[in-house]
MISEZA-849430 format. One line per field, with one value per residue (C-alpha): residue number from 1; x, y, z. Coordinates in nm, 3 decimals, padded with zeros to 5 digits, always signed. Layout:
// MISEZA-849430
resi	c(NUM;...)
east	c(X;...)
north	c(Y;...)
up	c(Z;...)
//
This chain:
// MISEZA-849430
resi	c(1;2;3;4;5;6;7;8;9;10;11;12;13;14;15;16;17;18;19;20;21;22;23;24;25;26;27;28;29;30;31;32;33;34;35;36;37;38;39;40;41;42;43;44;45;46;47;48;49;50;51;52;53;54;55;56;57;58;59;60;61;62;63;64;65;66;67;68;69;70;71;72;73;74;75;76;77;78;79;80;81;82;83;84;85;86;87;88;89;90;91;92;93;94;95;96;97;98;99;100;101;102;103;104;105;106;107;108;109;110;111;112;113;114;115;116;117;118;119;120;121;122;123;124;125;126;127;128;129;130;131;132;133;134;135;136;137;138;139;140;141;142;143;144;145;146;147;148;149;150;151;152;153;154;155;156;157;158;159;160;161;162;163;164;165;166;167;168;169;170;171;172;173;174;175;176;177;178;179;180;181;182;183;184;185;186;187;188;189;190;191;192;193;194;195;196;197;198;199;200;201;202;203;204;205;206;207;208;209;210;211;212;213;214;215;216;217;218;219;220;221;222;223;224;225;226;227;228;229;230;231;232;233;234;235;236;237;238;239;240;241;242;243;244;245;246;247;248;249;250;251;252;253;254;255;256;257;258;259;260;261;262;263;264;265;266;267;268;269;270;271;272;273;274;275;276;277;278;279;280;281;282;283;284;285;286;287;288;289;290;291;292;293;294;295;296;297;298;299;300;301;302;303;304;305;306;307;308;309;310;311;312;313;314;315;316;317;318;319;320;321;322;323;324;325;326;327;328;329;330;331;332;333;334;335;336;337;338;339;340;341;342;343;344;345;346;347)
east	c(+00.759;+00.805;+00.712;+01.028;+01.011;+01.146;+01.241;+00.998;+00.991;+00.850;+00.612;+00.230;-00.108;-00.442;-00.667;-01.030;-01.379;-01.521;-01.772;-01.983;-01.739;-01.373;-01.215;-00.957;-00.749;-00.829;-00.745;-00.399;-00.338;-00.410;-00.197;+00.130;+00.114;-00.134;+00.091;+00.018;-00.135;-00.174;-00.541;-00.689;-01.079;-01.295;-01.046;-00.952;-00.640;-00.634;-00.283;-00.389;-00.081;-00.015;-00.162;-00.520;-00.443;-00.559;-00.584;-00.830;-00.727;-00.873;-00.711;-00.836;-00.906;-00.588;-00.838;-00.777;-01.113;-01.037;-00.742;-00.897;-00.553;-00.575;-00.612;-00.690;-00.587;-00.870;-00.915;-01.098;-00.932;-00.939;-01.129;-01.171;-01.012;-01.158;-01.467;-01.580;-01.884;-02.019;-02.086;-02.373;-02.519;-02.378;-02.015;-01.733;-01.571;-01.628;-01.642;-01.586;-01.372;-01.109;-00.707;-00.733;-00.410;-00.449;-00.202;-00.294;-00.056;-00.148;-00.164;+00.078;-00.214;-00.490;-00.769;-00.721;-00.833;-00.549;-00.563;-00.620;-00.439;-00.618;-00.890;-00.591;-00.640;-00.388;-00.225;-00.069;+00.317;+00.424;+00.420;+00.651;+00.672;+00.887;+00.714;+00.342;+00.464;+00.544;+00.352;+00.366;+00.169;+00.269;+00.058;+00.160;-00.028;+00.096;-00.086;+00.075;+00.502;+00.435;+00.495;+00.354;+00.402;+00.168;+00.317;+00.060;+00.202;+00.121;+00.295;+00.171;+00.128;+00.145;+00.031;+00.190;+00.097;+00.374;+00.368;+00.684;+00.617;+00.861;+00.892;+00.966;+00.889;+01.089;+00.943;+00.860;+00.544;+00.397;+00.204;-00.064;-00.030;-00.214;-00.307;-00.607;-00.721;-01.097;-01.044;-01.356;-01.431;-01.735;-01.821;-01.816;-01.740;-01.440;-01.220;-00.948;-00.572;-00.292;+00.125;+00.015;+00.014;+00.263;+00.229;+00.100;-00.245;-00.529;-00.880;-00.869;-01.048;-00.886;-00.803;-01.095;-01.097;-01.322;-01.269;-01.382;-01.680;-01.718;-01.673;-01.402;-01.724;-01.914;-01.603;-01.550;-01.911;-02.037;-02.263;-02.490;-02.325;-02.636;-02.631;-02.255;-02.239;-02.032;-01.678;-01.741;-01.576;-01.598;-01.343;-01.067;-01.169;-00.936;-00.559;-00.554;-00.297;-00.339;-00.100;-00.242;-00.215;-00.407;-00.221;-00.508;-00.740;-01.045;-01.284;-01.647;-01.693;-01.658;-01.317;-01.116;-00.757;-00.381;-00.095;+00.212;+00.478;+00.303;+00.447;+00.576;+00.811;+00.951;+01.219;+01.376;+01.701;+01.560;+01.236;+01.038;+00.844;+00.505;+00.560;+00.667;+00.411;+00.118;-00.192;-00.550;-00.800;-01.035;-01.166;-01.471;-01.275;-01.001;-00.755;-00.503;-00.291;+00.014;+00.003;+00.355;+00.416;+00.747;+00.833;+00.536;+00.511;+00.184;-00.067;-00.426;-00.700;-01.109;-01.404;-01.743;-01.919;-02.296;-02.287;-02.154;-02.527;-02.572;-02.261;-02.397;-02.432;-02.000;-01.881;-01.556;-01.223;-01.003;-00.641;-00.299;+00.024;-00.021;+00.198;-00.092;-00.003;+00.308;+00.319;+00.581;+00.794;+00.936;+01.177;+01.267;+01.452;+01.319;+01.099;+00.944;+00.850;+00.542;+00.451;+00.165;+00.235;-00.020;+00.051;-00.027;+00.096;-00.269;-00.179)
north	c(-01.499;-01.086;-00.944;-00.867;-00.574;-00.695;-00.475;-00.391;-00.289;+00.060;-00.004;+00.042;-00.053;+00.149;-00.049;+00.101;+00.070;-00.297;-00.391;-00.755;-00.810;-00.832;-00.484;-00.413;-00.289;-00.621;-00.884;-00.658;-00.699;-01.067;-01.108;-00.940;-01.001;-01.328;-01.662;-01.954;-01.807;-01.459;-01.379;-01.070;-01.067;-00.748;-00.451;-00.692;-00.979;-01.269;-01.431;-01.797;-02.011;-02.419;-02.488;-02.327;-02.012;-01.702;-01.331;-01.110;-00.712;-00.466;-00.293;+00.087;+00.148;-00.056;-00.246;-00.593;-00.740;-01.140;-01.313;-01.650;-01.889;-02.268;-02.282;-02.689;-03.013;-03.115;-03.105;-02.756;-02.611;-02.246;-01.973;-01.633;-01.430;-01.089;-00.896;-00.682;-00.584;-00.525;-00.177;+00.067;+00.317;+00.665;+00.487;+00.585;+00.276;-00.096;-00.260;-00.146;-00.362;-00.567;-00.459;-00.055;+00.132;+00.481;+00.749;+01.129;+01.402;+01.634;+02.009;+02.266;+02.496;+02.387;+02.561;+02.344;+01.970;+01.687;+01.553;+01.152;+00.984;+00.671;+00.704;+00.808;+00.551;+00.263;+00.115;-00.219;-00.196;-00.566;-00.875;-01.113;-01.485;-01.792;-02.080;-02.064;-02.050;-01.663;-01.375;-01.034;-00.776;-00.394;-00.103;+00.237;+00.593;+00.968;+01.261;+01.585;+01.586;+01.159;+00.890;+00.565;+00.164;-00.078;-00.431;-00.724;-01.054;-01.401;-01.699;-02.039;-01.920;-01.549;-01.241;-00.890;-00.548;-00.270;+00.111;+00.316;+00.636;+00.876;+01.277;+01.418;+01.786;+02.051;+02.058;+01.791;+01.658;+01.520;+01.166;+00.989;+00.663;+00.319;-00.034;-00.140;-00.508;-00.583;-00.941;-01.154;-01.329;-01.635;-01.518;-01.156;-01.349;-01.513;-01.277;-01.091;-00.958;-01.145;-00.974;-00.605;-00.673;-00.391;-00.162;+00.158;+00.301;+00.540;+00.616;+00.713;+00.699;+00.569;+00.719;+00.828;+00.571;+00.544;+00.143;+00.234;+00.061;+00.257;+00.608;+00.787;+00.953;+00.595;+00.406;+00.661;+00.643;+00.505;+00.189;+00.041;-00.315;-00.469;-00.831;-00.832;-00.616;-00.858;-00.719;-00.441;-00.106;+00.285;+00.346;+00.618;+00.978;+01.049;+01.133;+00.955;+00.686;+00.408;+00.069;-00.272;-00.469;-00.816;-01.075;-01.094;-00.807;-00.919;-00.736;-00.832;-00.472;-00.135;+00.013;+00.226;+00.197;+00.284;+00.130;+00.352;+00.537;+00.857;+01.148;+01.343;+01.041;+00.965;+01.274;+01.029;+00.851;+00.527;+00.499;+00.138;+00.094;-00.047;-00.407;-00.534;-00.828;-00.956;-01.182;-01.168;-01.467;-01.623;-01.853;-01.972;-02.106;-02.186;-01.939;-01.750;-01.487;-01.300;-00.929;-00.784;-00.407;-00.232;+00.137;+00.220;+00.369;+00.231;-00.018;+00.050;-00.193;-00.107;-00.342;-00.277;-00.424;-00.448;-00.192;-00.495;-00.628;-00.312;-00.461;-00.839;-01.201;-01.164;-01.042;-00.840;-00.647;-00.355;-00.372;-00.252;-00.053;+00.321;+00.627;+00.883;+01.054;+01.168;+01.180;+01.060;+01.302;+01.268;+01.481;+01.547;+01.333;+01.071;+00.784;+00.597;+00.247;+00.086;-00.282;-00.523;-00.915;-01.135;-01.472;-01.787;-02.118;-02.274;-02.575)
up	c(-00.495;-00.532;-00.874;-01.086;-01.345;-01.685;-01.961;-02.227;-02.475;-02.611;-02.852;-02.709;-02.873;-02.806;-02.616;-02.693;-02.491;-02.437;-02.689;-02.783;-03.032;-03.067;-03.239;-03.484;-03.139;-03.000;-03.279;-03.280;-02.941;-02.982;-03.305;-03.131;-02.787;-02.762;-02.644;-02.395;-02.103;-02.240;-02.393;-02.555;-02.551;-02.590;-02.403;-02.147;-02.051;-01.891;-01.740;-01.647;-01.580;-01.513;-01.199;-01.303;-01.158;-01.307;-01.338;-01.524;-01.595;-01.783;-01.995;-02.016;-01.656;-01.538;-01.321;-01.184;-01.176;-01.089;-00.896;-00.891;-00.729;-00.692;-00.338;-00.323;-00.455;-00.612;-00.977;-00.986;-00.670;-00.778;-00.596;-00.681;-00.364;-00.502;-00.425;-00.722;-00.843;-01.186;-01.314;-01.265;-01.518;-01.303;-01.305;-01.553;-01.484;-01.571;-01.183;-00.877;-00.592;-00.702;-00.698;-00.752;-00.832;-00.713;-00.806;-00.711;-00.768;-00.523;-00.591;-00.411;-00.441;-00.173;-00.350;-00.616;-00.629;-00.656;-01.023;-00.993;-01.198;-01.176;-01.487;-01.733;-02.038;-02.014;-02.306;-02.359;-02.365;-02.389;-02.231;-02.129;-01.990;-01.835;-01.984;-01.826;-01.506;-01.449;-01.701;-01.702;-01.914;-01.900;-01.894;-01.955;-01.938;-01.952;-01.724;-01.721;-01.663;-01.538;-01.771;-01.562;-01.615;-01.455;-01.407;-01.338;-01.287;-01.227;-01.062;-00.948;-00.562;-00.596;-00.826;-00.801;-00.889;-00.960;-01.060;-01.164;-01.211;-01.341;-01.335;-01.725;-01.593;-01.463;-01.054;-00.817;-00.813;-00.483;-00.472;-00.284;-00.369;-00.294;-00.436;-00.258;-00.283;-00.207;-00.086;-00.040;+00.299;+00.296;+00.665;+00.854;+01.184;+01.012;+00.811;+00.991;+00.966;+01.152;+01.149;+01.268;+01.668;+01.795;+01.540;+01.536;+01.363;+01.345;+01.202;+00.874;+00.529;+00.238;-00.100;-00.336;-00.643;-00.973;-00.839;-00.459;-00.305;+00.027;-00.027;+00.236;+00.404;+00.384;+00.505;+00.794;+00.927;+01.264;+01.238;+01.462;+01.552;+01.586;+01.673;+01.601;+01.978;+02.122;+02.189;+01.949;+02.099;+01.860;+01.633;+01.774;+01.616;+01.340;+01.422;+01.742;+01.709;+01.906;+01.913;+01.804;+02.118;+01.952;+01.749;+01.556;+01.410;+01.382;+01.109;+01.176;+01.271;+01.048;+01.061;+00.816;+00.946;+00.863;+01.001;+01.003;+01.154;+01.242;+01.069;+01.378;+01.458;+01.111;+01.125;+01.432;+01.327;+01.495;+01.444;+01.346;+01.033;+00.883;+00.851;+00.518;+00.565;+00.737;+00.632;+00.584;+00.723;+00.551;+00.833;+00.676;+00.356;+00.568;+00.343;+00.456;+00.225;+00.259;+00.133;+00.101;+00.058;-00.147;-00.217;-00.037;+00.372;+00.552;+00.529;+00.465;+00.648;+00.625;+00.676;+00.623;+00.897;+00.831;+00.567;+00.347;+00.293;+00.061;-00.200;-00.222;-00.027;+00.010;+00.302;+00.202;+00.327;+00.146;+00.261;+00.074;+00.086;+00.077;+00.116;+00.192;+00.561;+00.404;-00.031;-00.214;-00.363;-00.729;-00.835;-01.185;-01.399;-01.060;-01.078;-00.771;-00.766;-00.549;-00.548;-00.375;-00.370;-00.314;-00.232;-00.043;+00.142;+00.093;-00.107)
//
């Protein structure tokens, strides 16, 4: 089921820094948004609707930390699907890993770095709710001439993430864009990426995120396949584009990946696009999800490979809709609109 954006309303709460204790900002946020499947705690949210299923956000940093779906029958047939680690002392933010919303408005002035919009201070803007079957809560942030809304929403069999993001100033802006999900996979041999066979790709290192746990450099590098040799081949060098020729893409290896159109071919009147859908594999849990991109232009795919026994026991992928080859344009007065769905036939 695709996320739908509901109409909020304007008022917006401060959410301040996490602390033992619930604050003032908290209880308020509790008091006027707090319902059935909505919680406040400390200066973060949790959505957790009928069936078990649940999602955890926090609220500053915009940072979905826990996507935990009931995957099985059984009473307590939940798993958590995300990979995300806990903070360290040299990190501004709270975790690293989960669902990371990346928005960088790129400057027309190359000397200059791009300004990432990504640790701007959220606020809650409301929430909203079907019965505890479908919730939404709505963050919103201001950087510069953009006014941005986060959407996070939660269904029995799905959970979506959306971003408008809307122009107020007087020239365009250009965007690199991205929602990267760090999904967790019980065995390196077993996690892969089925839907992409046909489509077109090259090497390439993903968008720089407070949230990131490879680095672009890191996820870039060369490793040493070690006694995972077997039917490992080298990564292309950057810009080549090659065609995926598998049905199945199988990630037991280090790879930093984006599936698109390439640039050069997108002025064509007929020209194919990114798919709109393909799923990752879980093969030793047996799960199998269905990541669906809107608004946004290519797909983003990276494993670690061995370098995942540096980020704990879990072996892990980081996959999501991007528009970074070419950015978005916004003109004024304009908004653009990006969404990820996660969901799942598992039950």
């Amino acid at each position: 089921m695709a996320a739908s954006l509901l109409s909020f309303s304007p008022n917006t709460i401060k959410a301040k820094a996490s602390t033992a204790t619930a604050t003032p900002a908290t209880e308020s946020l509790e008091l006027k948004y707090g319902r059935k499947g909505i919680k406040f705690s400390d200066s973060t949210v949790e959505l957790s609707v009928r069936n078990g299923s649940s999602v955890k956000l926090d609220i500053p940093n915009g940072h979905v930390t826990s996507y935990k779906p009931k995957v099985y029958w059984k009473d307590d047939g939940c798993e958590e699907i995300l990979h995300t680690l806990p903070s360290s002392s040299s990190s501004s933010s709270s975790s690293r890993g989960g669902i990371a919303l990346v928005v960088d408005e790129l400057n027309p002035n190359p000397n200059l770095k791009s300004k990432n919009t990504t640790v701007s201070e959220w606020t809650v803007k409301d929430v909203d709710s079907d019965s505890i079957d479908a919730l939404q809560v709505e963050l919103s942030c201001s950087r510069g001439s953009l006014d941005m809304s986060y959407v996070v929403s939660l269904y029995p069999l799905s959970m979506a993430t959306a971003v408008i993001v809307k122009n107020n100033g007087r020239k365009p802006v250009e965007l690199a864009t991205a929602i990267l999900s760090h999904l967790k996979c019980s065995k390196r041999g077993g996690a892969g990426v089925q839907g992409l066979k046909g489509f077109s790709y090259c090497t390439h290192p993903p968008l720089s995120s407070p949230f990131q746990i490879l680095s672009p450099s890191e996820a870039t590098k060369s490793e040493d396949p070690g006694f995972f040799s077997f039917g490992w081949e080298p990564e292309s060098k950057a810009g080549v584009w090659s065609v995926q020729d598998a049905p199945i893409t199988v990630l037991k290896h280090k790879l930093s990946r984006v599936y698109a159109v390439p640039p050069t071919l997108r002025s064509n009147p007929f020209h194919t696009t990114a798919p709109s859908k393909y799923e990752t594999i879980d093969q030793g849990r047996g799960l199998f999800f269905r990541v669906i991109r809107m608004g946004f232009e290519e797909i983003y795919l990276s494993s670690p490979g061995s370098y995942s026994e540096n980020y704990g026991r879990d072996y892990f992928i980081c996959t999501g809709p991007v528009s970074m080859l070419l950015p978005v344009t916004v003109n004024p007065g304009e908004e653009w609109r990006g969404a990820q769905v996660i969901e799942h036939d598992n039950l």
